[in-house]
C-alpha positions as CSV (number, residue, x, y, z in Angstrom):
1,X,-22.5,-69.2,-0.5
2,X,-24.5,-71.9,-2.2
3,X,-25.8,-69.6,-4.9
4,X,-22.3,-68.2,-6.0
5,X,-20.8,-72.0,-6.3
6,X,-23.6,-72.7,-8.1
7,X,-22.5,-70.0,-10.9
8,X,-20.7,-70.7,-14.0
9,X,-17.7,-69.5,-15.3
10,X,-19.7,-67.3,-17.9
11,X,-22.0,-66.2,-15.2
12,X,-19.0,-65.0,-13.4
13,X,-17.5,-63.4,-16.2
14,X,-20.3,-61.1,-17.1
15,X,-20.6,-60.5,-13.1
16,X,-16.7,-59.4,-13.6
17,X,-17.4,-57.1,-16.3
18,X,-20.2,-55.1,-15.3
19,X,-18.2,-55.1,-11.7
20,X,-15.8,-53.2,-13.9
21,X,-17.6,-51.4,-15.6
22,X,-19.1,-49.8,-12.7
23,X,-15.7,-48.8,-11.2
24,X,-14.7,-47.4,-14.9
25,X,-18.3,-45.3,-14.6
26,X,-17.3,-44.1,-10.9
27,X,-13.8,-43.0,-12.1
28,X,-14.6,-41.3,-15.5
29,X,-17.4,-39.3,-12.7
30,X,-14.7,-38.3,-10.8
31,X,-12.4,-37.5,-13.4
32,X,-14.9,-34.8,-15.3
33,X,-16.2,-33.7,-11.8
34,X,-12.8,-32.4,-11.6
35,X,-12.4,-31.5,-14.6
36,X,-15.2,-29.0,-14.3
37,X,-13.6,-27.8,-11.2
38,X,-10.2,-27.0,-12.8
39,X,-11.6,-25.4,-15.6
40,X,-13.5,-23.1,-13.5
41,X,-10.8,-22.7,-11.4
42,X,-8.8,-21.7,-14.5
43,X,-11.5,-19.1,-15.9
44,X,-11.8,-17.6,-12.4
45,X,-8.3,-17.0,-12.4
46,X,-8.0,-16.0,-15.6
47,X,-11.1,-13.5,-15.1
48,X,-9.0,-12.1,-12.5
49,X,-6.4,-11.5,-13.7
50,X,-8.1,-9.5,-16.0
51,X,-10.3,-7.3,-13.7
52,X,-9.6,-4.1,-12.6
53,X,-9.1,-3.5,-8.8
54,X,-10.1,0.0,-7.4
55,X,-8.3,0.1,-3.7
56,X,-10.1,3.1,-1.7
57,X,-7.4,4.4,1.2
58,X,-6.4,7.5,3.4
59,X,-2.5,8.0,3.2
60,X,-0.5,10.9,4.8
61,X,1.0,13.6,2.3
62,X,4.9,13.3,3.0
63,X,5.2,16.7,1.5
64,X,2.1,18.9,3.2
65,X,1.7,16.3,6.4
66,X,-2.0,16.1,5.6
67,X,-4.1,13.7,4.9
68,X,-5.4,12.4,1.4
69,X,-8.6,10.1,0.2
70,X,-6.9,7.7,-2.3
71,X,-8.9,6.1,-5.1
72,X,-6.8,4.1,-7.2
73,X,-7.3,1.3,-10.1
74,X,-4.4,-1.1,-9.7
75,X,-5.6,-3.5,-11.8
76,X,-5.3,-4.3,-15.6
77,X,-8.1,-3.1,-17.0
78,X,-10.7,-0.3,-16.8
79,X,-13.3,-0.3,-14.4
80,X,-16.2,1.3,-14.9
81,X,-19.4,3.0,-13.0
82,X,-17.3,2.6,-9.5
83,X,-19.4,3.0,-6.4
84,X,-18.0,3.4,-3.1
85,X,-19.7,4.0,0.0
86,X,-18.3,4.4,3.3
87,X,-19.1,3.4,7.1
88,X,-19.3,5.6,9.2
89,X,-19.6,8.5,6.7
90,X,-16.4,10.5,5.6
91,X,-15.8,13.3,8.0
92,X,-13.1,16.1,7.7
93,X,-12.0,18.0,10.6
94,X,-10.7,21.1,9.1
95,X,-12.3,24.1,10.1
96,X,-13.5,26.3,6.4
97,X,-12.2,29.7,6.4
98,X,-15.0,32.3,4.6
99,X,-15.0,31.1,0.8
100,X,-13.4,28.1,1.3
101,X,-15.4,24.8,0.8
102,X,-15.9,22.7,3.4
103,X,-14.1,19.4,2.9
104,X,-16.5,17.1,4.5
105,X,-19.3,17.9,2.3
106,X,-16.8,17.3,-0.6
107,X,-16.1,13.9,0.7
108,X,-19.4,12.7,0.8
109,X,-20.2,14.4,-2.5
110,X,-17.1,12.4,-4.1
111,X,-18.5,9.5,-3.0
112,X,-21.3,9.8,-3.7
113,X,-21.2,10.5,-7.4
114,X,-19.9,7.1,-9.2
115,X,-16.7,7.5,-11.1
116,X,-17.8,6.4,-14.9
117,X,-14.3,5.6,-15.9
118,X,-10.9,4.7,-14.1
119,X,-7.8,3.4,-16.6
120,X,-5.9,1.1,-15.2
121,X,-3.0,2.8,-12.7
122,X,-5.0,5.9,-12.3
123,X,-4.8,7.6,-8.9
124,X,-7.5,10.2,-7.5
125,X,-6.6,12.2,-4.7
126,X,-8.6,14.3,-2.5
127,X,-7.7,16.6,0.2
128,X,-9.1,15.3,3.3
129,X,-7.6,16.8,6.9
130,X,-4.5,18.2,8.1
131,X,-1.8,16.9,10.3
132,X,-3.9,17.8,13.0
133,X,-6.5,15.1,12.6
134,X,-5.5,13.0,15.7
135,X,-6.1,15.6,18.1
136,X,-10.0,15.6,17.2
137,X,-11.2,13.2,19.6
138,X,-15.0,13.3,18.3
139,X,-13.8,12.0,14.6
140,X,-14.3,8.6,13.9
141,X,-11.1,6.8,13.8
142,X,-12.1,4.1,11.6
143,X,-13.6,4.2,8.5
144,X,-14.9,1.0,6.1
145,X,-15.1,1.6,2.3
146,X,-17.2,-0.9,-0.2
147,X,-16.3,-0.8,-3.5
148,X,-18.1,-1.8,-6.3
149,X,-17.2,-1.8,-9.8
150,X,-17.6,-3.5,-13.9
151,X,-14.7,-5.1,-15.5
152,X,-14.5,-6.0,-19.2
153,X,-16.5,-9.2,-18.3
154,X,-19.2,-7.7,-16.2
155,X,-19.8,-7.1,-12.6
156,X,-16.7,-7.5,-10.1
157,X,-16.8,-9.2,-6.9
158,X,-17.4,-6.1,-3.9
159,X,-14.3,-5.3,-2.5
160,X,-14.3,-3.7,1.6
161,X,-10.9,-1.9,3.3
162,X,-10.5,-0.5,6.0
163,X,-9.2,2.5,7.0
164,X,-7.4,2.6,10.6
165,X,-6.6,6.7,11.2
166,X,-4.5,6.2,14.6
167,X,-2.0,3.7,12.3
168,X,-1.3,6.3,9.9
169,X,-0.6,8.8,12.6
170,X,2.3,7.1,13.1
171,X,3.0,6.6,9.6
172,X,2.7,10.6,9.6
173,X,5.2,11.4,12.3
174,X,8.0,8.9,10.5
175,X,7.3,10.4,7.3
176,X,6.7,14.3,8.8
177,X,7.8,16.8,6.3
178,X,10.5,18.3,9.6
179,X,11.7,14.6,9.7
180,X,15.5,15.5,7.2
181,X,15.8,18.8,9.2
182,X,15.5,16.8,12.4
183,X,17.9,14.2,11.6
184,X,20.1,16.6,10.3
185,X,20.3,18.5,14.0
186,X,20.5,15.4,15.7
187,X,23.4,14.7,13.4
188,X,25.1,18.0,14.4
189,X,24.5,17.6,18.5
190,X,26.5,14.5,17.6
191,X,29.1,15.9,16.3
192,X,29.1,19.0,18.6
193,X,29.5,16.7,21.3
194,X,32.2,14.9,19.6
195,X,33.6,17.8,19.8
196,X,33.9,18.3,23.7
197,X,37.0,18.6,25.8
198,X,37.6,15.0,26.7
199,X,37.2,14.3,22.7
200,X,39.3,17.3,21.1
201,X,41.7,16.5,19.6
202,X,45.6,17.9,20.7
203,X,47.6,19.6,18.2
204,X,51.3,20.9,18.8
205,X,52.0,24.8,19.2
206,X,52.7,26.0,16.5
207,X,56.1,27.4,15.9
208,X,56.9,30.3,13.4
209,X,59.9,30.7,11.4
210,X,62.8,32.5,12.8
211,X,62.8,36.2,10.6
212,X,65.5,36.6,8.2
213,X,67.9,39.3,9.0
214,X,69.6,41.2,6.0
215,X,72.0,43.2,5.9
216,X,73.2,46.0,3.5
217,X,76.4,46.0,2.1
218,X,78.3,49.1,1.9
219,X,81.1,49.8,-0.2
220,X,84.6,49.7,1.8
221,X,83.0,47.9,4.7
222,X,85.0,44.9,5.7
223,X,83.8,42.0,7.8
């Protein structure tokens, strides 16, 4: 305590300034630290935004009731030399008739071949299984696809999905090509029972006109 009423009012001054200088150093740190981290921020979003983004799925055909490997570019821009693998490997349950191929070695050739180009909203699909697909026990239910793929600034970050076949079952029943002709009986059961004697409707008899009679008149007839 001695030493600091010993100083002057210049010493204490100069203490002052590089005091504040100090805290101006720490603050213009912090303010480009956080700079740096918006700016990055902003040319990660904007990179992005400007990537393309190859989604890898299996949907149910509304039309067919079978089921379809997706490969779709949803992005913005084109991706290029896309490589997808998948775990456990792609397997297909339908049974080849003589001269047709078999699907699951068409799977796993698709995916293994990269696709060199995909435009932006370009959708590949691939016939994969029927409708019967759930009632083959032995088939894996879920599969994991990796996707890797180049954007117009190099490589883009590895995308996974997953693929869970017992949720699109259900999917496949709702959207089961018989579904319109189904509602449309239901539909017609109701009405049908509408229709039933407590719910007829009661109309009166009908009455028909009395017949007209005519008459021919004959010359020197009197009434």
């Amino acid at each position: 305590m001695d030493h600091l009423r010993a100083l002057t009012t210049d010493q204490w001054t100069i203490i002052v300034a590089v005091v504040a200088a100090l805290i101006a150093a720490w603050q213009a740190s912090i303010a480009r630290m956080a700079a740096r981290e918006q700016l990055a921020l902003s040319k990660r979003i904007h990179r992005e935004q400007n990537e393309p983004y190859v989604i890898v799925d299996i949907q149910p055909d509304a039309n067919h009731g079978s089921l379809l490997l997706v490969i779709e570019n949803t992005g913005p821009t084109v991706a290029r030399n896309v490589r997808i693998s998948c775990n456990p490997p792609l397997e297909s349950g339908w049974e080849p008739r003589p001269g047709e191929p078999d699907l699951t070695q068409v799977m796993q050739e698709i995916l293994a071949r990269p696709i060199p180009i995909l435009p932006p909203r370009r959708r590949l699909t691939f016939l994969l299984d029927n409708q019967e697909r759930s009632q083959n026990a032995h088939l894996p239910r879920v599969y994991t696809f990796t996707v890797d793929a180049n954007g117009p600034e190099g490589k883009v970050e590895t995308a996974q999905y997953t693929a869970d076949l017992d949720a699109v079952k259900w999917v496949m029943l709702e959207d089961r090509p018989t579904k319109h002709l189904e509602d449309k009986l239901v539909k017609i059961e109701k009405a049908v029972h509408a229709l039933g004697p407590g719910n007829r409707r009661s109309f009166p008899p009908r009455t028909l006109p009395a017949p007209v009679r005519q008459q021919r008149s004959v010359s020197g007839d009197t009434e």
